[in-house]
C-alpha positions in Angstrom: 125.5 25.3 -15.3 123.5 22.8 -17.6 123.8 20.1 -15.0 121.8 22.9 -12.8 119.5 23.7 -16.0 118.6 20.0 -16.3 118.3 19.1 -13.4 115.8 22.1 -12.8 113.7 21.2 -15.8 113.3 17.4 -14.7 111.7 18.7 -11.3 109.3 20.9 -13.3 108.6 17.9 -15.8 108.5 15.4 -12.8 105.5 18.1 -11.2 104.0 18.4 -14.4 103.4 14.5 -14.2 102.2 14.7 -10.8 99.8 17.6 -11.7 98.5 16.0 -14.5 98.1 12.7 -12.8 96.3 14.9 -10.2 93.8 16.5 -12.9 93.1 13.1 -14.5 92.0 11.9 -11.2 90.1 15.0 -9.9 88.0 14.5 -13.5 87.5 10.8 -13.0 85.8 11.8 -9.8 83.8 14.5 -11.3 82.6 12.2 -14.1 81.8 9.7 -11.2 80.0 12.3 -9.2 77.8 13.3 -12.1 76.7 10.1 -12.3 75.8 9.2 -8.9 73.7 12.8 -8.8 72.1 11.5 -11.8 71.0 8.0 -10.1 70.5 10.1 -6.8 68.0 12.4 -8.9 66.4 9.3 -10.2 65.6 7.9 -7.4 64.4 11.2 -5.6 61.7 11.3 -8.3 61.1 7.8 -8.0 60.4 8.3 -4.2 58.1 11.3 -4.9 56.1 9.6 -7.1 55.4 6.5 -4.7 55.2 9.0 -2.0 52.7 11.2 -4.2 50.8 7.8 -5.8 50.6 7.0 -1.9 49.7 10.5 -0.7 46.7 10.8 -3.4 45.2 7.3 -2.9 44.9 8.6 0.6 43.7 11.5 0.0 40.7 9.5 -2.1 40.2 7.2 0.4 39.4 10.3 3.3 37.4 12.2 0.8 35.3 9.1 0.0 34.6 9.6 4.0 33.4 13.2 4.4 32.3 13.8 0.9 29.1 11.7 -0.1 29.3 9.5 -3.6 26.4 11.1 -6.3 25.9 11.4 -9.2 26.3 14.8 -11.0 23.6 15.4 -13.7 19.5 15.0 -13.8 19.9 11.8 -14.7 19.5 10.0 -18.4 16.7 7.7 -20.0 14.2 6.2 -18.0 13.2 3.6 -15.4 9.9 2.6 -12.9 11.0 2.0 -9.7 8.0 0.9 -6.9 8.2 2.6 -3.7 6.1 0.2 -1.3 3.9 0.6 1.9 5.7 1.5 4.7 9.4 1.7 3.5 11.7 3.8 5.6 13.9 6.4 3.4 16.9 4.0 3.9 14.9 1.4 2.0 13.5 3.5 -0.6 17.4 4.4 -0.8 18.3 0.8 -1.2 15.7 0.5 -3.9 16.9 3.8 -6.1 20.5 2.6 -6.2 19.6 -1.3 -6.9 18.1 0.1 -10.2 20.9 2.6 -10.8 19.1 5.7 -10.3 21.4 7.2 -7.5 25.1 6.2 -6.6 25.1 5.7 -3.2 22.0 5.2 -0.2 24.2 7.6 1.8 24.1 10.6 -0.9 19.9 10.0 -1.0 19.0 9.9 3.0 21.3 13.2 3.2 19.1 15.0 0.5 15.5 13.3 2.5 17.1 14.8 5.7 17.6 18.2 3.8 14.1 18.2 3.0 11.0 18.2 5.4 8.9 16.9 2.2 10.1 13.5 2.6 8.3 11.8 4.9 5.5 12.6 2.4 6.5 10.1 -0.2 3.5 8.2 -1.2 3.3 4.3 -2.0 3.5 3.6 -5.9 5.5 3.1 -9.3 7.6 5.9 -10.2 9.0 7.1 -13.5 12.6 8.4 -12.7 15.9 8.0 -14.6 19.1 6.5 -14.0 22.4 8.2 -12.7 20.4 11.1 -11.3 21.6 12.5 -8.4 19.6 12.5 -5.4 18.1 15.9 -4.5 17.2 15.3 -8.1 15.7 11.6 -7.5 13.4 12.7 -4.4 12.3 15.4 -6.6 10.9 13.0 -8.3 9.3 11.1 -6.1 7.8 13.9 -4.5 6.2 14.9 -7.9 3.0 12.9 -8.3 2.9 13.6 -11.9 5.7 11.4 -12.1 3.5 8.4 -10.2 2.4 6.1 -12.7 -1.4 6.0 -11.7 -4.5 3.5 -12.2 -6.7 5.2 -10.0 -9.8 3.1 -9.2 -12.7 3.5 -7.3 -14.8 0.8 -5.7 -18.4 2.3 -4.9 -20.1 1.3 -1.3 -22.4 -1.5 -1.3 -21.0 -3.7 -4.7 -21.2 -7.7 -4.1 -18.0 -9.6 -4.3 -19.2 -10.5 -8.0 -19.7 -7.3 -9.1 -16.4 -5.9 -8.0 -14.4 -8.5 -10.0 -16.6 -7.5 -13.1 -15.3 -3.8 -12.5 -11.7 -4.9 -11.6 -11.3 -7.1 -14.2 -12.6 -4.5 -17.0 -10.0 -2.3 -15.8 -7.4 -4.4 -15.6 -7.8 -6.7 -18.6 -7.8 -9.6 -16.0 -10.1 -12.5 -16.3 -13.1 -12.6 -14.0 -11.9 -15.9 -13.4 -8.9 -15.3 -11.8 -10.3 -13.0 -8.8 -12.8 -15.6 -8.3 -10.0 -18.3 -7.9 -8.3 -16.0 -5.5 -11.1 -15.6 -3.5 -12.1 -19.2 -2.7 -9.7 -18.6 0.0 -10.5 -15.5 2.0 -7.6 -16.1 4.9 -4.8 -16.1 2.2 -5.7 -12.9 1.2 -5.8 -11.5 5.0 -8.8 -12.3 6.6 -8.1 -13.7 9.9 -9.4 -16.7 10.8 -11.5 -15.4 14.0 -13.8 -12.4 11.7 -15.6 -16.1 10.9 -16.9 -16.8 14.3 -20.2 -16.5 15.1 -22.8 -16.6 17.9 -26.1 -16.8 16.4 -25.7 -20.6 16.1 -25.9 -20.0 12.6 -24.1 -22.1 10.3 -20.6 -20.6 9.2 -19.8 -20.1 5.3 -16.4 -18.2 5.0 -16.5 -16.0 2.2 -14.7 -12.9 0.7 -18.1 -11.1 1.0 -17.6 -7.9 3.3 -14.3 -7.7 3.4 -13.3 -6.2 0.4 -13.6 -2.5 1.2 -14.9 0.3 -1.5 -12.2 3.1 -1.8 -10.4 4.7 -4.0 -7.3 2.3 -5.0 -3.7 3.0 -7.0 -3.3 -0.3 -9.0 0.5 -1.0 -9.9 0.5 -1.9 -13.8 2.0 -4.9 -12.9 -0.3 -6.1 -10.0 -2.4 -9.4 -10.3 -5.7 -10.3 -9.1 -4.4 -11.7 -6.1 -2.5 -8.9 -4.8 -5.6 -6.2 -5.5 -7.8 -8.5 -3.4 -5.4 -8.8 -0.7 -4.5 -5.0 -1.1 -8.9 -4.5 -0.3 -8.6 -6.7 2.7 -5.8 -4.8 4.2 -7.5 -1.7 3.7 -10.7 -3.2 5.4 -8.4 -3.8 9.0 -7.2 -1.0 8.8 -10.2 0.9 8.8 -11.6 -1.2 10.9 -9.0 -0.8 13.5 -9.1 2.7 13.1 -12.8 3.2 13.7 -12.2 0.2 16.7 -14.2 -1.8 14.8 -14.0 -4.8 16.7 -14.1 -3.6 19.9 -16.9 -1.3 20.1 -18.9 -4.6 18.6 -17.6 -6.2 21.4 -17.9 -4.0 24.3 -21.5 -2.1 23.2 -23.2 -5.3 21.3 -23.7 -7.8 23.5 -23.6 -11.3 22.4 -23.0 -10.3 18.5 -19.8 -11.3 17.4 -18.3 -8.8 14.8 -18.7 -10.9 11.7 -22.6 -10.7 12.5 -22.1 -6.7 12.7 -20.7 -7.2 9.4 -23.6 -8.8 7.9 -25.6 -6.2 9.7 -23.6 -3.4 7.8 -24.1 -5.2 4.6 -28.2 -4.9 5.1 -27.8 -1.8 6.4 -26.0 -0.8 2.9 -28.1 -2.8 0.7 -31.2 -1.2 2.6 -30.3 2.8 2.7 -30.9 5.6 0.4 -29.0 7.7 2.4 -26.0 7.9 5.1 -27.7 9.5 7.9 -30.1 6.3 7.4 -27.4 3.5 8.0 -27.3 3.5 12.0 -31.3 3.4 11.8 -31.4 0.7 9.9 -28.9 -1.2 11.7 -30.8 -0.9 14.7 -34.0 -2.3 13.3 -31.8 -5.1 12.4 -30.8 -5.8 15.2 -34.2 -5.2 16.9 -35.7 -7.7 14.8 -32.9 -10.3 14.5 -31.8 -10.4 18.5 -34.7 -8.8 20.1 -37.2 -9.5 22.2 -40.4 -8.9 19.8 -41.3 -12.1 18.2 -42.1 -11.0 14.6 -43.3 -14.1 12.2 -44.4 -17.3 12.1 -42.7 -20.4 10.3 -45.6 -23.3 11.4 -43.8 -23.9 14.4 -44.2 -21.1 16.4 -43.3 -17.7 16.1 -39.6 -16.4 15.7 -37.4 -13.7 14.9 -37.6 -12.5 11.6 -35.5 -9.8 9.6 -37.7 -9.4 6.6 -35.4 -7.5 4.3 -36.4 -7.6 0.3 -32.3 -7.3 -0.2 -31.3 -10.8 0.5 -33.2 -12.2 -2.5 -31.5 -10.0 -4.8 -28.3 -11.0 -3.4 -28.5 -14.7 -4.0 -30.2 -13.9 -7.8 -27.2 -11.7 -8.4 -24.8 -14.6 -7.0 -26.6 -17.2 -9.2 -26.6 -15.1 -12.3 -30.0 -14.4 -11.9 -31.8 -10.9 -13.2 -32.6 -9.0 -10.1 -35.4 -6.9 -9.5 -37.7 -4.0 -7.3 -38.6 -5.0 -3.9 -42.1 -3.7 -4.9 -42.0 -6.2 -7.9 -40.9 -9.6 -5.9 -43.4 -12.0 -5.3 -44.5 -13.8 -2.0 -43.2 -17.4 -3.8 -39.8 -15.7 -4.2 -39.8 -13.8 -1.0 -40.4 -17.2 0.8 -38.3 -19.4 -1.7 -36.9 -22.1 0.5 -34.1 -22.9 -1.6 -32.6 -19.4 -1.4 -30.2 -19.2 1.7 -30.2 -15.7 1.9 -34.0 -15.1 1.9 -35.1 -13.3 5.0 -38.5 -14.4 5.0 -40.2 -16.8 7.0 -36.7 -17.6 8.7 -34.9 -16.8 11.4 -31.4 -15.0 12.4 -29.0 -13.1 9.9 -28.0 -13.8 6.3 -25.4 -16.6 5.9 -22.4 -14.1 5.0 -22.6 -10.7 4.2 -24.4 -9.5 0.9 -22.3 -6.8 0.0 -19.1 -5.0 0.8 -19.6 -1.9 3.1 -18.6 1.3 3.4 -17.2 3.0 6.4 -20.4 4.4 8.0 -22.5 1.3 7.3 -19.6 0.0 9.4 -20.0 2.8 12.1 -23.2 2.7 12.6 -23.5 -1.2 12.9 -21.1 -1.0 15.2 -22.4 1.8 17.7 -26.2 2.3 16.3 -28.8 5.2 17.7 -31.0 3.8 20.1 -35.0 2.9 19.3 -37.2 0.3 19.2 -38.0 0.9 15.8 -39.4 -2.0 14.1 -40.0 -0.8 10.7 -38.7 1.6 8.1 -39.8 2.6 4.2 -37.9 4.9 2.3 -40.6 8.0 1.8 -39.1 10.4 -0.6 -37.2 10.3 -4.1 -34.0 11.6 -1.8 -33.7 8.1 -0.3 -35.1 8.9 3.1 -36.7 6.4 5.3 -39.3 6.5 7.8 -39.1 4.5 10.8 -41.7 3.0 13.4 -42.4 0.7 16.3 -45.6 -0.5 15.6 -48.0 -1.5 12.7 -49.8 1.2 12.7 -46.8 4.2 12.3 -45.5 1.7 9.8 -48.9 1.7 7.9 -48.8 5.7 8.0 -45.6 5.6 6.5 -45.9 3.5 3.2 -49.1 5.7 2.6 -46.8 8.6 2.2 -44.3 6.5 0.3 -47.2 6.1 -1.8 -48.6 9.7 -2.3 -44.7 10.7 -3.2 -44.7 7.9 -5.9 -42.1 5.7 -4.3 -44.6 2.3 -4.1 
C-alpha cells in the first residue's frame, strides 16, 4: 500500500517537473515575443516616417507645379525698379524678381493675364517694395503716382544750343557734356543716309533737326547721352509715322529728305502760326528749287531764299546777341563770313537751324500748292500774307505796317 502511495506521488512529482519545465518555456517565449513586437513596432514607425518624409516631399514637389510661388503680404520697404521701352510682361517679370520684389516670373505674368490693364504699363522708374506679391506689384506699376517723373518739355523751334541750356538746367548736367555728345550725331541714332543731299551743297553733319521737341520722362539716373539719343529716336519715329521720308521722296522731286528738313527748320523759324508752316514751306521751295530767278550775286542771277532767320541762327551759334529782322542791317544780311546767311547766295542753309516740330515737318513734306513768292506776317496773331509778285508783296507790308508789326 505505500509502495502504491509512492509510487503514485513520484508520477505526480515527475508531471509537476514536466509542467513546470513547460511553463518556464512557454514564458521564455512570451518574453521573446514581446520583444520582437517591440522591434517589429519600431520599425513600423520607422517605415511610416520615411514613407511619410517621402510622401510629403512629394507632395511639395506637385504643389510647387499647380500652385504658383508668391509672396503673401503688400510687400515691405522700398525699391525703383525701371521698366524699359518695349519690354514684354515676361521681361518686366524678370526684372521685379531680380530686385526681389515678387517671388517668382510665373506668379507675376498670371496676375498681367488676370488683368486687361496690363498691356498699359508705361516706360519709366517705379517706386515699389520688395516681397510684394504680384497682383500687388502690377498695381503698382499701373499707378502713375507711383512713376518717379521728370517731366520735360522741349518747345518747337529751339536750336540744338538752346536745348542743352534747358536740359542741362534741369538736370544739373554740364552744357558741356551734351555738346560732347553731339559731335557725333550717328552714335546717338541718326542714320548715316538723313546726311545726303542733292543740292550740290556742301554736307556738314550735325545734331541740328533731329532732336525732336516733346514732352520727355527723364530717368533720375539718365546722362546727357542717353536724353539725346532718347530725342533722336523719338524723331524716327515720328517721322516714320507721318512717312516722313517717303512722301519727300515720292511728292518732292529731286529734294532729298535732309533738305526737307532744313526746309522745316525755316519754315519754323519763319511762322507765327501752324496753319502758316506748309505756306511757307512752299515759298521755300519756290524760291530755293524753282524756276523764278530771284537775286543777283555779280555773276548772274540765281536762286535766292532770302530769309532774315538764318542770321540769327549763326549769331545764336557763335554766342552772338540776336536781333528783329526789321532791326538787321544790309552789311549783316549780306555778311560773307556767315554760312547760314540767305542773302545774296544760293540754295538752302548748310544744316538745319532749328529742331522742328511735327507739322513744320508735315507740311515740308507734302506743302499746299502756289507760286507764292513772298510772305509778311500782317497781324499781332502771327499771320502771314503771301504773294507771287512785287506788287501783292508791297500791298502786304503796307498793312503790316498800319497794324504796327514793321
Amino acid at each position: 500500500m505505500i509502495d502504491e502511495l509512492e509510487l503514485a506521488f513520484d508520477e505526480r512529482a515527475e508531471k509537476g517537473r514536466h509542467t513546470r519545465r513547460a511553463q518556464r518555456k512557454r514564458n521564455k517565449q512570451k518574453r521573446g515575443g514581446r520583444g520582437r513586437t517591440v522591434v517589429a513596432l519600431l520599425m513600423t514607425f520607422l517605415l511610416l516616417g520615411v514613407l511619410g518624409g517621402g510622401v510629403w516631399y512629394g507632395f511639395d514637389r506637385v504643389q510647387g507645379y499647380f500652385l504658383t510661388p508668391d509672396y503673401d503680404g503688400g510687400g515691405k520697404g522700398e525699391v525703383q525698379v525701371e521698366v524699359e521701352a518695349g519690354q514684354s510682361i515676361a521681361e518686366i517679370a524678370n526684372t521685379l524678381v531680380a530686385a526681389g520684389v515678387v517671388k517668382s516670373t510665373k506668379a507675376f505674368i498670371e496676375a498681367a493675364d488676370a488683368n486687361s490693364r496690363s498691356q498699359n504699363i508705361q516706360p519709366g522708374l517705379y517706386k515699389v517694395r520688395k516681397e510684394m506679391n504680384a497682383e500687388s506689384a502690377l498695381g503698382l506699376l499701373l499707378d502713375l503716382k507711383n512713376k518717379v517723373t521728370n517731366q520735360f518739355t522741349i518747345p518747337e523751334g529751339r536750336t540744338a544750343k538752346a536745348i542743352f541750356g534747358l536740359l542741362s538746367k534741369q538736370m544739373k548736367i554740364p552744357v558741356k557734356e551734351f555738346e560732347t555728345a553731339a559731335k557725333d550725331p550717328e552714335a546717338l541714332g541718326v542714320p548715316d543716309w538723313w546726311f545726303n543731299r542733292k543740292d550740290n551743297q556742301p554736307v556738314k553733319k550735325s545734331i541740328e533737326g533731329f532732336l525732336f521737341p516733346d514732352t520727355y520722362e527723364i530717368n533720375p539716373n539718365a546722362t546727357a547721352e542717353s536724353v539725346l539719343k532718347d530725342m533722336v529716336q523719338r524723331f524716327l519715329d515720328v517721322t516714320t509715322e507721318i512717312d516722313f521720308v517717303k512722301t519727300v521722296e515720292a511728292k518732292r522731286g529731286g529734294i532729298s529728305p535732309y533738305e526737307a528738313l532744313i526746309v522745316a527748320s525755316l519754315a519754323q523759324a519763319e511762322a507765327g502760326n501752324a496753319e502758316d508752316l506748309g505756306k511757307i514751306a512752299r515759298v521755300a521751295y519756290n524760291r530755293a528749287y524753282g524756276d523764278v530767278l530771284h537775286c543777283e550775286n555779280g555773276n548772274g542771277l540765281m536762286n535766292c531764299l532770302e530769309f532774315d532767320v538764318g542770321v540769327n541762327y549763326y549769331w545764336e551759334l557763335t554766342g552772338q546777341k540776336t536781333k528783329a529782322s526789321r532791326s538787321m542791317t544790309d552789311a549783316e544780311l549780306f555778311d560773307k563770313d556767315n554760312p547760314y546767311r540767305m542773302h545774296g547766295k544760293a540754295g538752302l542753309t548748310p544744316t538745319p537751324i532749328n529742331n522742328p516740330g511735327k507739322q513744320a515737318l508735315e507740311g515740308a513734306a507734302d506743302p499746299p500748292p502756289g507760286k507764292w513768292l513772298f510772305f509778311v506776317a500782317i497781324d499781332k496773331e502771327g499771320h502771314s500774307e503771301f504773294a507771287e509778285t512785287n506788287e501783292e508783296h508791297d500791298r502786304n507790308v503796307q498793312k503790316a505796317r498800319e497794324n504796327g508789326i514793321l
